[in-house]
N, C-alpha and C positions, 0 to 999 in steps of 0.2 A: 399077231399079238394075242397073248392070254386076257379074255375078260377082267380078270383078277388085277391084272400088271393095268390095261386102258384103267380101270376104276381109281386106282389109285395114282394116275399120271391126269386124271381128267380136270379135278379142280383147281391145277395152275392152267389151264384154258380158261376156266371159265369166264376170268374179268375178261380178256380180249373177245372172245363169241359176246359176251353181253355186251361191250360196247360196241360192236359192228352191230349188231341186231341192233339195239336200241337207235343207230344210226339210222336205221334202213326201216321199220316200220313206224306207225304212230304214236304209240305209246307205249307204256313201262312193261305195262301187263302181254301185250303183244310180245315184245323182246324176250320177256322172261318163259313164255310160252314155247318162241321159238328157240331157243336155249336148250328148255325142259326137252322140247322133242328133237334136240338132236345129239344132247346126250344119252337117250335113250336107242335112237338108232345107232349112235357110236356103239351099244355096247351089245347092241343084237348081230353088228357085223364084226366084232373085234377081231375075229382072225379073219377079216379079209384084209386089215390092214399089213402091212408086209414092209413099210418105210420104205417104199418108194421115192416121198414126199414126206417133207415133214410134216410133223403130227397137226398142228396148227392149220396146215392145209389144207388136211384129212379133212378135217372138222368147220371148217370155213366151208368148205365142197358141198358139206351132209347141209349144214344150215341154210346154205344158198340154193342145193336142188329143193329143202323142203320151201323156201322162203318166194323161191320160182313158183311151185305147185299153188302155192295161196294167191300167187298174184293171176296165176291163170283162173284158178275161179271165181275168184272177184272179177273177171274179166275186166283185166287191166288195159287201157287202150294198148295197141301194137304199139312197140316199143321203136319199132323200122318207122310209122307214120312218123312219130314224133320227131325221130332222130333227121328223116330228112324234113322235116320241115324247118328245122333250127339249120341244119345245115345251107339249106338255099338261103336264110337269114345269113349267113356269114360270108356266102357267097358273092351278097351282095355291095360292091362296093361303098354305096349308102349305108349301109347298116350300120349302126354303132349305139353303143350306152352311155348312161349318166356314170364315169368312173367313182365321182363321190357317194353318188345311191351305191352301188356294187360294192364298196369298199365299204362304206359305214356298217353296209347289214350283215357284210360276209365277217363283220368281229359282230353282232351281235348273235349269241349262241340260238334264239330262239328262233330268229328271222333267219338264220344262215340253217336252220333245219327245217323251218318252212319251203325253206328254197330247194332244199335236196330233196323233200319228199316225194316234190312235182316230177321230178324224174323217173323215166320208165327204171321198171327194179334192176334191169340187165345194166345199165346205162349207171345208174346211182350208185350200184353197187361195187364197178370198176375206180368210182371216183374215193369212195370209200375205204374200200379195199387198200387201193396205192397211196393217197394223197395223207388219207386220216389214222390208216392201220401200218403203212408201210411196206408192203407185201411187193413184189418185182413185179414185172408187168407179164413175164412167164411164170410166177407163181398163180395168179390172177388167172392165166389161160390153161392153166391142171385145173384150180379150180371149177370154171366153168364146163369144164373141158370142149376149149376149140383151141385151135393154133393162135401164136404168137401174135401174126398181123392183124387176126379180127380181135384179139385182146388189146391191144394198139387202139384198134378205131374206137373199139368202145371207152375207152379212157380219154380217147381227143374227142369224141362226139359227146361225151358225159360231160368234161370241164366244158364245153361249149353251152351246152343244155344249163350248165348249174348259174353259168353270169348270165344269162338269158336272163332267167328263174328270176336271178337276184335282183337284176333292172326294173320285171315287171311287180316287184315286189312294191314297190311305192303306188303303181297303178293299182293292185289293189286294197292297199291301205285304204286309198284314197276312197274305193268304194264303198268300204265295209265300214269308214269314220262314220263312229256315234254308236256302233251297233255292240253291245256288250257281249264278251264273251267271242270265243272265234267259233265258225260253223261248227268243226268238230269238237272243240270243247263243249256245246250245247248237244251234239248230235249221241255223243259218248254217255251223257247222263240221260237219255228218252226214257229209258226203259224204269230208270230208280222216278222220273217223272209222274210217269204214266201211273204208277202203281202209289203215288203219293209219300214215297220214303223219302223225297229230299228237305232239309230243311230252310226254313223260311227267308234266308238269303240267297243259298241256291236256284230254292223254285222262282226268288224272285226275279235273278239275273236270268235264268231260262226264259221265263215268260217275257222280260223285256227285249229279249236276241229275237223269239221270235215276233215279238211287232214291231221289229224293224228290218228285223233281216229276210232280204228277196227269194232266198233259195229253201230254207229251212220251215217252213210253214206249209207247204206238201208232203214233205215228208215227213214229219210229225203227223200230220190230218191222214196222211195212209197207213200209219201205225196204229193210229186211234179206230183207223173204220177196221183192219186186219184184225186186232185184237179184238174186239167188241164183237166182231162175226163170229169166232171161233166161244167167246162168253156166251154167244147165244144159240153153241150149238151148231150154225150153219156147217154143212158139208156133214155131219153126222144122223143126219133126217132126225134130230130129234132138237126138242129146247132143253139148253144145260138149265141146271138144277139153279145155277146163280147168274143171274145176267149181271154185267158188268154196264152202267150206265156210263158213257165218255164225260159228261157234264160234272157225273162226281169228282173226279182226278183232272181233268181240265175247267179253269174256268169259260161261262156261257158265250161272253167278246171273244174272246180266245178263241175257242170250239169254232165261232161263225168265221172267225177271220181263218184260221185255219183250212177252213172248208172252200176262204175263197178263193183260198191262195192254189189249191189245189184244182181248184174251175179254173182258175185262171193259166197253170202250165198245161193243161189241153187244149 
């Protein structure tokens, strides 16, 4: 296919690539990123395309290998760990869920994206693909590109994975009650933090997520001591021209609790 002909055939794809992406990563600006760069690969390959496959396929393929490539460098847990660990869960004739928990959350749109995101992206992405997008379960194995049967398992091991997800979704309600704000929605804003651009409802709910939430409070306090090295120069043999003091952009309780929180995951 001609550059010219894909450009002008691309932006009835769009809504469909944006809502898979947006399905499959954590937020808007991620989706729309990965969007961005796989219309740009569509149009640096346009004549490899040949309609083989429909266009929609093409283009799901491009987004998913690049969407694959990020989750390998975030080194995402192995997707095989995961997959059998759920499965011995299913294996076992004990095992079972709270049907009501499952069902309430899988209609609530926020909690039912909670629950997909915990899925390895291979795994996630099958259940998406067929269940949410429509796609055949041999359209899904071009995509990926493997045969038929392992596009199968990954579709019965994904829905398996996603009501897992869903059950323990009340477990961790339950832990994170009281805690404002969810870890990534605190984690998302660090950077407009640190730097003192958020305002004074925001910073407030941040600083409240972290004196109380278990996980978030080291990594915040490793942000602060990384940026405040490089403010001061370290790793350049010399001292930067402006030191950036942590106490100005964090408050003094904060900064300590921060610091203990981070003694305390070693």
């Amino acid at each position: 296919m001609e550059r010219a002909e894909l450009a002008q055939l691309l932006p009835a794809e769009i809504p469909g690539l944006t809502r898979y992406a947006t399905s499959m990563v954590r937020d808007r600006y991620a989706a729309e990123d990965l969007v961005g760069d796989t219309c740009v690969r569509a149009l640096e390959r346009a004549q490899s395309y040949r309609g083989e496959a429909s266009l929609a396929t093409w283009l799901h393929r491009i987004l998913h290998n690049l969407a694959v490539d990020r989750a390998r460098a975030a080194r995402e847990v192995p997707a095989e760990d995961i997959a059998a660990h759920v499965e011995r869960q299913w294996q076992d004739n004990d095992y079972t869920v709270d049907a009501a928990v499952v069902v309430a959350r899988a209609e609530t749109a926020e909690e039912l994206h909670d629950a997909l995101i915990r899925l390895p992206y291979s795994h996630r992405a099958a259940v998406v693909l067929h269940d949410a997008e429509g796609f055949t379960s041999r359209e899904i194995a071009d995509i990926f590109g493997i045969g038929l049967p392992a596009a199968k398992q990954r579709l019965r091991r994904g829905r398996m994975m996603l009501v897992s997800s869903l059950a323990q979704g009340a477990e961790r309600r339950e832990a994170t009650r009281g805690v404002p704000l969810s870890c990534w929605d605190a984690r998302r804003q660090v950077s407009d933090y640190l730097d003192g651009e958020l305002g004074q409802e925001s910073r407030g709910a941040v600083e409240a997520h972290l004196a109380t939430c278990p996980t978030c409070p080291a990594l915040y306090y490793s942000l602060v001591a990384a940026t405040d090295a490089l403010a001061r120069g370290v790793g350049r043999g010399e001292v930067a021209q402006t030191q950036r003091d942590a106490d100005s952009t964090v408050p003094p309780d904060l900064e300590r609790r921060l610091r203990a929180g981070a003694e305390d995951e070693r």
